[in-house]
C-alpha positions in Angstrom: -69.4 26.6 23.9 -68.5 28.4 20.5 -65.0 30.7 19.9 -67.2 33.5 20.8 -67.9 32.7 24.4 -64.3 30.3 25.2 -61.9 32.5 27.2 -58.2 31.3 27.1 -56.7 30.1 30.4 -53.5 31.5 31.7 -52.1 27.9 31.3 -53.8 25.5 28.6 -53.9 21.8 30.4 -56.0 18.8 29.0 -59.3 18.5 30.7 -61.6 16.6 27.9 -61.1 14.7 24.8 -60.9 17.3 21.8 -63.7 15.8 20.3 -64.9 14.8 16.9 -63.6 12.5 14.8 -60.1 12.3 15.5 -60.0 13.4 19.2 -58.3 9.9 20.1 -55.6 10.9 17.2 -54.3 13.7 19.0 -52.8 14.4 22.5 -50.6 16.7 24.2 -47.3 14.3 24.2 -45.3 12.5 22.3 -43.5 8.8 22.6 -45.0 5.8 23.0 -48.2 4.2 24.4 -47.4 0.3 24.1 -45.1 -1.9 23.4 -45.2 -3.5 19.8 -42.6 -4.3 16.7 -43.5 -3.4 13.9 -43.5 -6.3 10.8 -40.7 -6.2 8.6 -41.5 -8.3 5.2 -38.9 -9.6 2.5 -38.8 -6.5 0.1 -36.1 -3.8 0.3 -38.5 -0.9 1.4 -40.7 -1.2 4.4 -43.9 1.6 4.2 -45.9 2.0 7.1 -48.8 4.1 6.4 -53.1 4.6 5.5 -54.2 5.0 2.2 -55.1 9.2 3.7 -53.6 11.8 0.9 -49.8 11.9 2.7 -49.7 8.2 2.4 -50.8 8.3 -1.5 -47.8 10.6 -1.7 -45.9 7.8 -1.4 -47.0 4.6 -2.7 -47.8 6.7 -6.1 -44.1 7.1 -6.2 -43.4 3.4 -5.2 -45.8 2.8 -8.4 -44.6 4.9 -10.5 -40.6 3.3 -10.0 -41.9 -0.1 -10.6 -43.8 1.4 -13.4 -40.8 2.6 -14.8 -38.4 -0.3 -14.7 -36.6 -0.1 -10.9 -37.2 -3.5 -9.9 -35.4 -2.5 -6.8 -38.2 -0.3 -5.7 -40.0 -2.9 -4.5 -41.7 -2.4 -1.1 -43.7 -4.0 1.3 -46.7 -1.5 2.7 -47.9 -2.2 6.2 -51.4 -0.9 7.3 -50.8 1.5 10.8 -54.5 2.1 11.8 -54.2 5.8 13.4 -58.1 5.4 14.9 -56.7 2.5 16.8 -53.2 4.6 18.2 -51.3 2.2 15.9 -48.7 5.2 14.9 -47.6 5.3 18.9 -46.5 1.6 19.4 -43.0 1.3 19.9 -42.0 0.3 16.8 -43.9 2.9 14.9 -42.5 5.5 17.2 -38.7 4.2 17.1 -39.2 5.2 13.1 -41.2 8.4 13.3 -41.2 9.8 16.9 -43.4 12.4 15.4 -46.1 9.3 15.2 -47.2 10.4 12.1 -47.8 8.6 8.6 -46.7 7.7 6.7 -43.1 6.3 7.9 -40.5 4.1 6.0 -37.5 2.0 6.5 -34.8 1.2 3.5 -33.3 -2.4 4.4 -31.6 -2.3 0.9 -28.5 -0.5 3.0 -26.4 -1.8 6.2 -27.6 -0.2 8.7 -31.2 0.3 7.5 -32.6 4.1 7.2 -35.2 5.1 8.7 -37.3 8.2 6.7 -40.0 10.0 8.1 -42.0 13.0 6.4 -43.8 12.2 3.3 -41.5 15.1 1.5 -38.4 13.5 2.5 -39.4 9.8 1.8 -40.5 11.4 -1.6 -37.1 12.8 -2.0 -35.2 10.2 -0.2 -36.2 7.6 -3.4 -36.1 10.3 -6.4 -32.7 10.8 -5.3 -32.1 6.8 -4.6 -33.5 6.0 -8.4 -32.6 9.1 -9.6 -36.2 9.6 -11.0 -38.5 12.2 -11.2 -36.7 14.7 -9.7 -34.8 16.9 -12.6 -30.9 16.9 -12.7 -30.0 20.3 -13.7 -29.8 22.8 -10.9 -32.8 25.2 -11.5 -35.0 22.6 -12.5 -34.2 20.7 -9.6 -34.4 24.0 -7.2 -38.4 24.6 -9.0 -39.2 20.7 -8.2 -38.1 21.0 -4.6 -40.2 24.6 -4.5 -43.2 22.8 -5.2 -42.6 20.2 -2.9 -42.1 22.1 0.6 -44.4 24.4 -0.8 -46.7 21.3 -0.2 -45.4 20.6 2.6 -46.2 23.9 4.4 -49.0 24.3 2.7 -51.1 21.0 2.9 -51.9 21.4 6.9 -53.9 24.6 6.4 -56.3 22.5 3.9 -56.3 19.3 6.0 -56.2 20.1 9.3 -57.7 23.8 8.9 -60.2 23.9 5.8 -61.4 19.6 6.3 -61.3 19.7 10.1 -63.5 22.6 10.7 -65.7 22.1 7.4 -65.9 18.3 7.7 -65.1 17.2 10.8 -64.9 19.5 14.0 -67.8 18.8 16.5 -68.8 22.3 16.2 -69.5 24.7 13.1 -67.5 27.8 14.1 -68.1 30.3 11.2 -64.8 31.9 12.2 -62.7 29.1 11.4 -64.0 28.1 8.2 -64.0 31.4 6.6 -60.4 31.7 7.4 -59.8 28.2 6.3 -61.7 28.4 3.2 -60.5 31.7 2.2 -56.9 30.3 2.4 -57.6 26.6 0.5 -59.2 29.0 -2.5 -56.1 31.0 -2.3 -53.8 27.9 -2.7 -55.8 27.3 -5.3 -55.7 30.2 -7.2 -52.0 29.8 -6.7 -51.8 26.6 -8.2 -54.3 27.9 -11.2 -52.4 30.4 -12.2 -48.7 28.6 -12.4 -50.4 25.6 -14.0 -51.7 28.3 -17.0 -47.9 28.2 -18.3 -46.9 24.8 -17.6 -48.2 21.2 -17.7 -46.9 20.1 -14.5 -45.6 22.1 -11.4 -42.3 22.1 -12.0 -42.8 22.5 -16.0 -43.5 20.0 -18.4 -42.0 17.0 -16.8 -43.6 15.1 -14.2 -41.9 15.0 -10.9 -42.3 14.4 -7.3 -43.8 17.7 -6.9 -47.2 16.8 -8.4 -46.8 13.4 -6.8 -46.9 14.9 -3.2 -49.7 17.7 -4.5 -51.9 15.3 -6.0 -53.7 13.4 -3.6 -54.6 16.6 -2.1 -55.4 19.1 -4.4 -56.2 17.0 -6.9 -58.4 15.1 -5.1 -60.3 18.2 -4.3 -60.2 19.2 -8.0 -61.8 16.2 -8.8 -64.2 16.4 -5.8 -63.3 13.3 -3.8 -62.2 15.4 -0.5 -64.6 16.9 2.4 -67.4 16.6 -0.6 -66.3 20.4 -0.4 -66.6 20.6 -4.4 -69.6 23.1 -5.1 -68.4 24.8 -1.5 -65.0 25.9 -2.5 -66.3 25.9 -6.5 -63.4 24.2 -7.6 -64.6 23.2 -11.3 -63.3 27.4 -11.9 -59.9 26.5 -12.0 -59.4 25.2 -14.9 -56.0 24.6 -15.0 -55.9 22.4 -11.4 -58.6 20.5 -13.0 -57.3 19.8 -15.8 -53.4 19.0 -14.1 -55.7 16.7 -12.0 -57.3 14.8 -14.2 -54.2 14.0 -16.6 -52.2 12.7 -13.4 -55.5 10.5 -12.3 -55.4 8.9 -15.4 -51.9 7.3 -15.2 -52.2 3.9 -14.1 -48.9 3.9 -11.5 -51.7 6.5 -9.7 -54.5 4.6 -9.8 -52.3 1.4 -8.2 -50.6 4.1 -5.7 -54.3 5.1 -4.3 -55.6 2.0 -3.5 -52.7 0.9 -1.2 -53.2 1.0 2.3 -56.7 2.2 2.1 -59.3 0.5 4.5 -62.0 3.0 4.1 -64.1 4.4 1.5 -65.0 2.2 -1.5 -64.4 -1.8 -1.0 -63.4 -2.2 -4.2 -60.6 0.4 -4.1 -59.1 -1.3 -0.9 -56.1 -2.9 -0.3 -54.8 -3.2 3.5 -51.3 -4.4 3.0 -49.3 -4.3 -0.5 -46.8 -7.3 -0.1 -46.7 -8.3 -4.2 -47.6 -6.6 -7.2 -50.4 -9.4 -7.6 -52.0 -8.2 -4.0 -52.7 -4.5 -6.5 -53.4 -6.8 -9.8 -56.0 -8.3 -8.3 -58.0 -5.6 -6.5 -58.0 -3.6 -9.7 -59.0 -7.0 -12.3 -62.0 -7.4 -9.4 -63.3 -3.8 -9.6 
């Protein structure tokens, strides 16, 4: 069956698994499937999350606080295998009933917070450390532009653009023309702003770029959907170049390796419990 032969039913009910490689990711409710706690370790911050672009987001910023001198940014990071439903146990869900990654829980405050979204967790501990996220009002206002920009942004590359190029059972030509014709415009977007400025929000470096990174950058750099000569992403200059000075900052290259259990070996680390745990995967590479 293709797009060009499906007819819609009057009313959409789940018949089949959606297929491909994340068809046990997704279903039609939310809440729970089993009953399980989540660990909590001795650090202030608890992350639960996979080394996928969202979760980089975050432990980047985790990285770059430590990097920085805020001892009290240190944070425990908990692997939640989504191929196995490990984002709908109970205790995942009591965090993020959205069951999505990655998910976080401040035990530095009585009660403890729960944050959910990687935007808000990003902006949640800019605004706790009162780092990388500008003071004055319009600087701070062209930061947080960037950053929900992201946000609303992102899906149409992952889940539209990667699903139906890399992943969907089915090639539907349909779909990834749309897809692809909106990830080069995003691009194009992000070319021509970065032609005036180092860094999104100007020349500092701020959770904006942090939260755009691991996916545009990646794809700058070809290391997403191996999509690099598809999309012809070495002709914009200026991503490239934005993604390449932000790969090379060491608080990035410990950020990408946490929670990652695919890919490379040597640029895995399951849990992060210890700045050692990071330390050593690198001094192994």
């Amino acid at each position: 069956m293709t797009d060009q032969t499906y007819t819609p039913p009057r009313v959409w009910k789940q018949d089949s698994e959606s297929g491909g490689r994340f068809a046990k990711v997704n279903r039609p409710v939310a809440g729970a499937t089993h009953e399980q706690e989540l660990p909590v370790g001795r650090h202030p911050f608890q992350l639960y999350s996979l080394g996928t672009p969202n979760g980089q987001k975050v432990t980047i910023l985790f990285e770059e606080l430590l990097a920085a001198g805020h001892s009290g940014a240190e944070y425990d990071a908990w692997l939640v295998d989504i191929m196995e439903g490990e984002q709908f146990s109970s205790g995942f869900v009591d965090i993020n009933p959205n069951s999505k990654i990655p998910a976080m829980v401040d035990h530095s405050v009585d009660p403890p917070v729960r944050v959910f979204e990687s935007g808000s967790i990003l902006l949640y501990l800019a605004e706790k450390f009162d780092a990388f996220l500008p003071n004055s009002h319009g600087e701070r206002t062209e930061c947080l532009n960037w950053l929900f920009w992201q946000m609303g942004a992102a899906p149409f590359l992952g889940g539209g653009f990667g699903h139906f190029y890399a992943y969907a059972p089915e090639k539907i030509k349909y779909a990834i023309d749309r897809y692809t014709m909106e990830a080069k415009r995003q691009l194009d977007v992000l070319n021509r702003e970065l032609s005036e400025r180092e860094f999104l929000a100007g020349n500092e470096y701020t959770i904006a770029d942090m939260a755009t990174w691991p996916w545009y950058g990646a794809l700058a750099l070809g290391r997403l959907y191996s999509a690099d000569e598809f999309l012809q992403v070495h002709t914009y200059k200026n991503v490239v170049r934005w993604a390449k000075t932000i790969d090379a900052r060491p608080a990035v290259k410990r950020g990408c390796i946490v929670n990652r259990s695919f890919g490379k070996p040597e640029r895995q680390l399951r849990e992060r419990h210890s700045a050692e745990d990071i330390d050593r995967i690198l001094t192994d590479k």
